[in-house]
N, C-alpha and C positions, 0 to 999 in steps of 0.2 A: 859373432854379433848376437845370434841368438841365446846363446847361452848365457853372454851378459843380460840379456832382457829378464830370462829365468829370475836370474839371482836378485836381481831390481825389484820386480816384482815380489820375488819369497820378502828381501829386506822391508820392501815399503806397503807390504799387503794386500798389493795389487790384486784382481782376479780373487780376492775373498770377502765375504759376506761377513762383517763381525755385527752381534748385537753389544750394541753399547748401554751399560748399564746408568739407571739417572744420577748412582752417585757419582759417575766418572761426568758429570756435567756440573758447572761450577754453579753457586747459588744465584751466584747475581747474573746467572746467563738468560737474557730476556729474549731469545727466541723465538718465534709465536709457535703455540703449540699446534700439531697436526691434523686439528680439525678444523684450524681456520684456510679450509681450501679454497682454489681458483674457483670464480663461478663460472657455470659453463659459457656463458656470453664471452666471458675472458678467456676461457680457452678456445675458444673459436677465432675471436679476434687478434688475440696477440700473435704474433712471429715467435719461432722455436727461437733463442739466440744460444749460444755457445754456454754452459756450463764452465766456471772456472777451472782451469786444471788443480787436479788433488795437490797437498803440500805436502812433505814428509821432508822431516829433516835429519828422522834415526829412521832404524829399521822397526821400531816400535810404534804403537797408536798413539801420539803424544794427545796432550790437552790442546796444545793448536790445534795438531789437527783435526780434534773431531769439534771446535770453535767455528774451524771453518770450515767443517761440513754443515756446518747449525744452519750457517746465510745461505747456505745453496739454494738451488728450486730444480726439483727432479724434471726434467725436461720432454717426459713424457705426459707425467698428469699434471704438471705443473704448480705442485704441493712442494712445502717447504721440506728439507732433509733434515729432519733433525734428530742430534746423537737422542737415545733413548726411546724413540718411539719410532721403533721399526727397522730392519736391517738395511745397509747401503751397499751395494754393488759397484765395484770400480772398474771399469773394462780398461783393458789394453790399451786403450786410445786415450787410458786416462780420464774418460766422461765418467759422472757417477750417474746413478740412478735408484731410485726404490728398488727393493729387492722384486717386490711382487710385480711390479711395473715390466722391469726389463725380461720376469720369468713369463711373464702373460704374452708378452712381447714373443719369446723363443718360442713360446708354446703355438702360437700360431704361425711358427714357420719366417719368424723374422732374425736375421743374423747377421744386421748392419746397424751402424749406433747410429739411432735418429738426430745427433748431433753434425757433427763430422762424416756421416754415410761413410768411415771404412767398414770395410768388408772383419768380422771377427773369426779371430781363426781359434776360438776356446771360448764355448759360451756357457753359461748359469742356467744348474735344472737345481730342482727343487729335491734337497733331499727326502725322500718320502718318509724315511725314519726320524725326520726331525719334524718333519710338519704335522706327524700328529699325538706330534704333544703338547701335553696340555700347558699355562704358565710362561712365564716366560724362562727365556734359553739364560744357560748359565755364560760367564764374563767371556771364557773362551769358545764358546759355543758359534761351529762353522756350519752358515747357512746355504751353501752351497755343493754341487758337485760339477765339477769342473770336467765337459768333453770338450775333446780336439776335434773338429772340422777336420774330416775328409777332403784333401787338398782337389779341386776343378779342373781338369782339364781343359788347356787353353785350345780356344775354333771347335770346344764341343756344339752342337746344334741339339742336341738331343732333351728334352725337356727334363727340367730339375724338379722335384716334388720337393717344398719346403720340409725340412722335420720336426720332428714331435705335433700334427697335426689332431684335434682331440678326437677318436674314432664316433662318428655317427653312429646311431640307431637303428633298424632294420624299419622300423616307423614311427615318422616322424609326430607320435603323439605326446610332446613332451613340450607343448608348447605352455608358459603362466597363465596361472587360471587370470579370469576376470577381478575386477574389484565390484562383483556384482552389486553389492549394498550400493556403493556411490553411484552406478550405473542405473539402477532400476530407481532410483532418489530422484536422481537429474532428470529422468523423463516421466517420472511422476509428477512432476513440482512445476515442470512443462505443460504437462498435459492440463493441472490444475489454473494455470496463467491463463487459459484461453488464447491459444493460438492465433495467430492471425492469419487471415488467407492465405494457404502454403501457395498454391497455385491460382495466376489469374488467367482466366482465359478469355480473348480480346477476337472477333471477326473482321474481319473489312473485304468488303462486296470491291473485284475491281470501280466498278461506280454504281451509284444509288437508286437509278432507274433507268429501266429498260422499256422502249413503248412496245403495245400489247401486240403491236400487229408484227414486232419483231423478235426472229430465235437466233440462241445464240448458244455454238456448237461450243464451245469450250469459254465457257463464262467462268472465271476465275474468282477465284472465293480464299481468301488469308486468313489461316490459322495461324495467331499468337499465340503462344503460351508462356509465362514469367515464373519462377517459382522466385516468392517475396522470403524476405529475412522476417523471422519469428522476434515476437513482441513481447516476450516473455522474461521471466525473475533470471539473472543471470546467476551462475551457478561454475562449479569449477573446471567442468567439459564445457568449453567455451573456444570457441574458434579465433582467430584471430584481430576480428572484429569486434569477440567479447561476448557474442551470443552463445546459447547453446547451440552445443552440436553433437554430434554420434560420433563413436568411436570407432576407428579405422583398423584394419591388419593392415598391415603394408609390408609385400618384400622388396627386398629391390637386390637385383640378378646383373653383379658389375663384371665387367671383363676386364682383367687383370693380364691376360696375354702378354707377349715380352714389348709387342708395340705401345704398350701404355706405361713404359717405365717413363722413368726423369716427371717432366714437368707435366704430362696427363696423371700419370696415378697422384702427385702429390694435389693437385686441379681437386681432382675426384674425392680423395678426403675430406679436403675442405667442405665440396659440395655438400655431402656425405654428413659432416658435422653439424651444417647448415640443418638438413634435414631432422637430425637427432634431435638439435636441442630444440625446434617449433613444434615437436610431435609432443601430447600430453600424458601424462600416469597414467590414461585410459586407452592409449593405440599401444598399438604390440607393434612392433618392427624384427623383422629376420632378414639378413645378411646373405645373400648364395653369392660367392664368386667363380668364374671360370676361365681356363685359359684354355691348357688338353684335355682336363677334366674339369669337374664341378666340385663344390662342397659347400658346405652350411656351417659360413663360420657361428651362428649360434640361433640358437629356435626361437619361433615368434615370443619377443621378449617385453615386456611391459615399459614403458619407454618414465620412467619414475626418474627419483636421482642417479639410486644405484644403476639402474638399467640404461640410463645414460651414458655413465662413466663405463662399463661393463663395453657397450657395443662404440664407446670410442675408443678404446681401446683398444677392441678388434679391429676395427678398420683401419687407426694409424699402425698398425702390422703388418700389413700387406704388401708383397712384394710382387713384381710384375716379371713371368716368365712363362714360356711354352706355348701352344699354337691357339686358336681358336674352335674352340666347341658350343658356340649357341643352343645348340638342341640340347646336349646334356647340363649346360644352366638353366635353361627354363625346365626340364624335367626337375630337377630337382626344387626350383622355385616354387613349380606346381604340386610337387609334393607338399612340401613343407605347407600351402595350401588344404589340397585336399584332408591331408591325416591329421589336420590339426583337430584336437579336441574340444575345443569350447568357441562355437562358431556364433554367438552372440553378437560378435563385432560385422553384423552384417553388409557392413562396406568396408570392400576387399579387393588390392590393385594388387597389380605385379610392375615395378619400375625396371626395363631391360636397356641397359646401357652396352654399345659395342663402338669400339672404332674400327674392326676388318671385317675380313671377309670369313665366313666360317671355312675352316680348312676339312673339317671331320666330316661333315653330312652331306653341304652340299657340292656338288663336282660338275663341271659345266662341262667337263671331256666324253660327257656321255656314256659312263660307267656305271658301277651297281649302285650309285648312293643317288639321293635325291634331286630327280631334275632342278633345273634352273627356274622356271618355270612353275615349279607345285612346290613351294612352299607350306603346305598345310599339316606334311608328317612332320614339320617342326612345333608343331603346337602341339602340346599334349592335349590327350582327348578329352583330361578332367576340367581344362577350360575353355575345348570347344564347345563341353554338355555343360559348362557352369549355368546358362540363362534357364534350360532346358528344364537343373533339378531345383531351381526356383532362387537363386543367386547368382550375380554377374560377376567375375572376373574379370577385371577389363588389363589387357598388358601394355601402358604407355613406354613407348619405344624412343629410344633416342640415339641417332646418330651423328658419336662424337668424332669431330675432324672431316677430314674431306677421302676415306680411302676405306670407308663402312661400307657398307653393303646395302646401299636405301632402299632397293628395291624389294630385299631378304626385311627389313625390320620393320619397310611401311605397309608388308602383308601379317606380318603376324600380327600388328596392330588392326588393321583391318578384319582381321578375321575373329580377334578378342572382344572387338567394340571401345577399344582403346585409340590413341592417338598417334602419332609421330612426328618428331622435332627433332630438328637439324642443327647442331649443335657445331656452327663452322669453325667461330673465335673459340680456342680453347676455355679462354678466357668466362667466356659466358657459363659454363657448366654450371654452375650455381645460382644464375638467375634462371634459368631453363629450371631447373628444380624446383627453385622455391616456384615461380607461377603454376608447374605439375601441381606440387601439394597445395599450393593455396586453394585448389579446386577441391582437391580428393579431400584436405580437412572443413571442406562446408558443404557437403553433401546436407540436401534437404528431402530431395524427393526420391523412392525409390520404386522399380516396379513400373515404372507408370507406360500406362496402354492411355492411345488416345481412340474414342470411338465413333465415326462419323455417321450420321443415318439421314437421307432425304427427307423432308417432310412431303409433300407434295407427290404422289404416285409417277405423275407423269417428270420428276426431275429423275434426271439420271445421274451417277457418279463415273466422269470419265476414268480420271486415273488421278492418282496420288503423286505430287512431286514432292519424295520425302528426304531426297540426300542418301547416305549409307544409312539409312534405318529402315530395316524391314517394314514394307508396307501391303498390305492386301486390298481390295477391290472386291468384292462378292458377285458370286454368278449372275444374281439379279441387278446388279447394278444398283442396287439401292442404300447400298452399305457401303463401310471399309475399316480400317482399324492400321494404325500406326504403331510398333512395337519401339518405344523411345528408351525404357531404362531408365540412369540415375538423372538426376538435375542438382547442381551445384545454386547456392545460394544467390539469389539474384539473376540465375541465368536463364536467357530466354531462347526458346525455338520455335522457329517461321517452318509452317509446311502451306503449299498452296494446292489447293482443289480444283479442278477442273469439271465443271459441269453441264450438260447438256440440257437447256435450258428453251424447253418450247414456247413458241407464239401464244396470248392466252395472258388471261388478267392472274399467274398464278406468282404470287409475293412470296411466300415463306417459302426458302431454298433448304437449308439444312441447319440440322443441330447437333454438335458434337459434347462429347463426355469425357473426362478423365477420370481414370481410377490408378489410383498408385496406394504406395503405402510412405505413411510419416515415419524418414529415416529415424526421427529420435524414438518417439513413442510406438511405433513399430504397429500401429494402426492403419487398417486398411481404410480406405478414404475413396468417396467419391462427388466429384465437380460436374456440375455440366453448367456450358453455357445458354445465354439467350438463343431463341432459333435468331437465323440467319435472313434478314428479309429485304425485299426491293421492291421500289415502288415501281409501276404498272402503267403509265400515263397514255390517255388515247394519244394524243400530239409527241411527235418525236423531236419535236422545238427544244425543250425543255431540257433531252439527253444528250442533245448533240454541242449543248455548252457547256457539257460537264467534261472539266477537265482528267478526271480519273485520279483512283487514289495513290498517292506516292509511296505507301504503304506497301501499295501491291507489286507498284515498280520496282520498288527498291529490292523484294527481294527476288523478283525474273528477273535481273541484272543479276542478283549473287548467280541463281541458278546457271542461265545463259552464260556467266565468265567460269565457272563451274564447266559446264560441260564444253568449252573451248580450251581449257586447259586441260581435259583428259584428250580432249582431239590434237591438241599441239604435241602434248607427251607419246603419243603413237606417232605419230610421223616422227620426231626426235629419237625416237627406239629404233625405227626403221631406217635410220640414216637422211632423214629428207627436214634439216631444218629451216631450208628456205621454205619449205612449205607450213614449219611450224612456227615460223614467225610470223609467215602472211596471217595465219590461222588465227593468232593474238592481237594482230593488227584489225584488223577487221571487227575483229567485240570490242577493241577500244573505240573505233568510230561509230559502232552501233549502238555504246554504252552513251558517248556521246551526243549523242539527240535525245537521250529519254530523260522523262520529265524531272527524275531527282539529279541527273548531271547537269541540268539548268538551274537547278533549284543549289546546288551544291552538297549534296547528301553525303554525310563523310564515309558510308558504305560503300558508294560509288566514287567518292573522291579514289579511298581506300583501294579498292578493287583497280580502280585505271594503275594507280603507283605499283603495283602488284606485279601485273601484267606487262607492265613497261621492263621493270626489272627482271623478269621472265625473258623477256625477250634480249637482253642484253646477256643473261648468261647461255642465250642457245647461240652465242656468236658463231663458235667453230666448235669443233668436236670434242676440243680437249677441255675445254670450258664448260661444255656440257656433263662431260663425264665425270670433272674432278667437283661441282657443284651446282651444276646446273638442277640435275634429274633430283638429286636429293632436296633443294628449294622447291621445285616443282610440287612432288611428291607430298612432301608438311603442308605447300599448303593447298591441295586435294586434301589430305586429313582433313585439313581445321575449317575447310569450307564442307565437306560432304555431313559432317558433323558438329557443324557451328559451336565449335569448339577451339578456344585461343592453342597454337601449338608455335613455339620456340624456330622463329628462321629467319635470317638474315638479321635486322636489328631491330626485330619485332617485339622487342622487350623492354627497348628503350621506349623514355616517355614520349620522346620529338619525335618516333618515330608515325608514318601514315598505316603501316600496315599493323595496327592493334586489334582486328574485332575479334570480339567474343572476348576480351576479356572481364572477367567478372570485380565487382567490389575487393573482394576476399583474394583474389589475384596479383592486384594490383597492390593492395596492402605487403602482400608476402616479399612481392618484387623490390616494393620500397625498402624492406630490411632486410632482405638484399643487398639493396646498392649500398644504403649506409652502414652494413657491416665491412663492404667491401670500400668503404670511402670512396666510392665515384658517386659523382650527382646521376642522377636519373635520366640529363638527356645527354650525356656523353657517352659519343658512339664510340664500339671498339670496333678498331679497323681489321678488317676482314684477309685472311693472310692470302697470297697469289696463289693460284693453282700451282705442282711444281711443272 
């Protein structure tokens, strides 16, 4: 049988690369020519469908046949095949494709037709002596060199390394320059519009007066802060909303493992595509995948037409096999970071996607590799020091499916100043995405210190309630300072103050400062607000029918459900979830009497649906284990750092549990969903634990 397939092939040309010359195309052949390509919206949105099977009726190229390669559509880049302009590869399986397509394809270790997924046992390299000639190839002229695949051993377990992979650099300084002239244009032409207040910063006194003859030990003080959308000439770095904006790196560090083959890696592509084609000429994007090892399928690349097609192309190559190494894809993520050359792009994330457990570093039997426990030698040190040498690295983390590692991907996140989202429905991986970038492409503020200082001698600074962000207190009590980082377009952060506030006609409490820097114009900037003051009344008549501000409540509700959901998540780790459900029960009856759950505050609405759901996945153990803790855990993230993160169906619009989502978020989300043809508030149903 096989040896009739030979001869089939030798007859009908199968397995060769002919270039077809334009006179062997007839005149009145109206073909479109090969530069009216798919635009990437269209390759993102359409379905791969089947390629015709090849015809041949002799053993020779007739004019049908290459008629009817004219109508084809290469089913990789989804450009037309036409005889003359460019060679066509015919595999075994009978699919054709662009020659460059399917050799770009091998070259990153792919050796399955993205049609029909058979396995190819003779795949197409480039012959090196023909490509670099100059002109085109003469009538017989064969564009190919044909190996045989090394037959598989069946029940091998042993990791497969794809072949022909492109060998790396020793340092990774190979990253595209900038398009500095349009770069430094756009925020010139910015800075020339007159900006509009990047940052607004808002106080609210728990209430408005205090009588003289009364002190009050921890007198609560709200710090708002907003960063506003700029007002300015819109220009072609422009975010999704259409304004300016700064240009981003972005890696993003996917796991490829064998547990992500079938319907997660093809999920992930899509995702993946989503991502490409909303990033603009001005963000650079690089690629690290890892399963037993790491690599970098291509260097921070300027994300233009070409650089478009170039990194979709790598990513639909990708084949899912071998164990899980976390540590050595974020090492090399962080490479690809640190040694990059033209560090301009001074907002810079690392996206780490895993659905297991890491097999390589970390070992819970108590061996020589990295406790359970200390997570931190997973992070490499160049972006534990990123804040330190005067840029953030932040690594938003997501755990795909229910049998990751939450507890492994919601400390790396934690320890970056990044996020983590729980990515249940496989389904969802693409709204999870787009809401990430929707954030990371509207970065407004960066840098930013908030500076708090007493007015008054005799006031004191108890303590800072700041969430995960570093906050100080000064020896004298008279100070403190909040270290916050970037702020995304529209997005706001509550810290509240605690202050000890003596008897005494003394009104002016405090006055806070921000200093950050304007991600576009890369200008260091500084805000302060009005001092902070309260009125003093001899009579305590007056104080005692002030209802208090709902402002202040609203956010000691987020904190207080905040710090009962790190208390429920310790009893649940320690086996005792009847204790960590009473735990949750309790802040919903306390959340219950305060004045914005009367009022119906949808922070507090928000937070009880949260809580509730919480407690519904701490039922029994196994319910815990397979999604409970990783719910849990996203959203600790997204509340310690008022920050939207990706859990449960927190993406949907019907959904209660949305805060923190921003403008630019919600935008991204929406094209999204109507790339994916679902409406906005259809939920996808969430799959059983097994």
């Amino acid at each position: 049988m096989a040896s009739k397939w030979r001869k089939a092939k030798q007859a009908l040309g199968l397995n060769l690369c002919y270039h077809v010359p334009k006179t062997m195309v007839d005149d009145d052949d109206e073909s479109p020519p090969m530069s009216e390509r798919v635009s990437d919206a269209a390759l993102l949105s359409r379905p791969i469908t089947a390629a015709a099977a090849a015809a041949a009726a002799s053993g020779r190229l007739s004019k049908s046949f290459s008629r009817k390669h004219s109508s084809e559509t290469c089913s990789i880049c989804l450009a037309t095949m036409r005889p003359g302009k460019g060679a066509i590869f015919t595999a075994e399986c009978s699919h054709s494709f662009h020659f460059r397509c399917v050799t770009s394809n091998v070259k990153h270790g792919n050796q399955i037709c993205p049609i029909c997924r058979a396995k190819w046992k003779e795949i197409p390299l480039e012959n090196p002596d023909l490509s670099q000639r100059d002109g085109p190839l003469q009538n017989n002229a064969v564009m190919t060199v044909i190996r045989r695949l090394p037959s598989t051993p069946r029940n091998s377990n042993r990791h497969v390394v794809p072949l022909f992979y492109a060998a790396e650099p020793a340092v990774f300084d190979d990253d595209e320059p900038l398009n500095r002239g349009e770069v430094s244009q756009n925020a010139a032409s910015d800075a020339d519009g007159n900006l509009s207040k990047i940052i607004g910063i808002r106080a609210y006194p728990e209430v408005s007066s205090v009588p003289r003859s009364k002190s009050c030990h921890e007198f609560t003080v709200l710090i708002n802060l907003k960063a506003a959308v700029t007002n300015s000439t819109q220009n072609s770095s422009t975010d999704n909303l259409g304004l300016p904006r700064t240009p981003v790196d972005l890696v993003t560090v996917l796991d490829i493992s064998g547990s992500m083959a079938g319907t997660k890696l093809a999920l992930l592509k899509r995702a993946m595509g989503f991502v490409i084609h909303n990033m603009s000429s001005n963000d650079r994007l690089s690629v690290v995948t890892f399963s037993s090892t790491a690599r970098r399928l291509f260097p921070l690349r300027r994300m233009s037409e070409s650089g478009r097609q170039q990194a979709l192309l790598a990513v639909n190559s990708l084949v899912a096999n071998g164990g899980t190494n976390i540590a050595e894809g974020l090492r090399k993520g962080a490479k690809v970071m640190e040694e990059r050359r033209e560090k301009k792009n001074t907002v810079a994330s690392v996206i780490l996607l895993s659905d297991g457990q890491d097999t390589y570093t970390v070992d819970r039997s108590g061996g020589n590799k990295t406790a359970p426990n200390n997570y931190q030698s997973l992070l490499p040190s160049s972006i534990q020091d990123s804040k330190r040498l005067g840029f953030q690295i932040p690594v938003h983390t997501f755990g795909f499916g229910i049998d990751h590692d939450s507890i492994l991907m919601h400390s790396i996140s934690e320890m970056s100043g990044g996020t983590f989202s729980f990515i249940e429905t496989e389904a969802a991986i693409q709204d999870a995405f787009a809401q990430c970038i929707g954030g990371l492409l509207s970065v407004v503020v960066q840098n930013l210190v908030v500076e708090i200082e007493c007015i008054h001698p005799s006031i004191k600074l108890q303590s800072v309630k700041a969430g995960s962000y570093p906050s100080q207190v000064m020896g004298n009590r008279r100070s403190g300072v909040i270290d916050i980082g970037d702020l995304y377009a529209d997005e706001e952060r509550d810290f509240l103050l605690l202050l000890d506030v003596p008897a005494g006609n003394h009104t002016q409490l405090v006055k806070v400062k921000c200093l950050f820097k304007d991600a576009l114009t890369k200008e260091s900037l500084t805000v302060e607000s009005e001092e902070v003051s309260i009125e003093r009344p001899e009579s305590s008549a007056a104080a005692q029918e002030e209802e208090g501000s709902i402002e202040v409540d609203r956010q000691r509700n987020r904190l207080k459900a905040t710090e009962a959901i790190s208390e429920a998540r310790t009893a649940a780790e320690n086996g005792d979830l009847d204790n960590a459900i009473s735990v949750l029960e309790n802040c919903r009856k306390m959340l219950s009497r305060t004045i914005s759950a009367k009022k119906q505050d949808r922070l507090c609405v928000a937070m009880d649906a949260e809580l509730k759901e919480m407690q519904e996945r701490m039922a029994s153990r196994h319910v815990y284990e397979a999604s409970g803790r990783a719910y849990v855990l996203s959203g600790l993230s997204s509340h310690s750092w008022q920050r939207a993160t990706a859990r449960g169906d927190s993406t949907d619009s019907s959904s209660l549990i949305q805060s923190y989502q921003t403008p630019s978020m919600v935008e991204m989300l929406n094209r999204s969903q109507t790339m994916l043809k679902r409406s906005p508030g259809e939920r996808l149903i969430r799959p059983k634990p097994r």
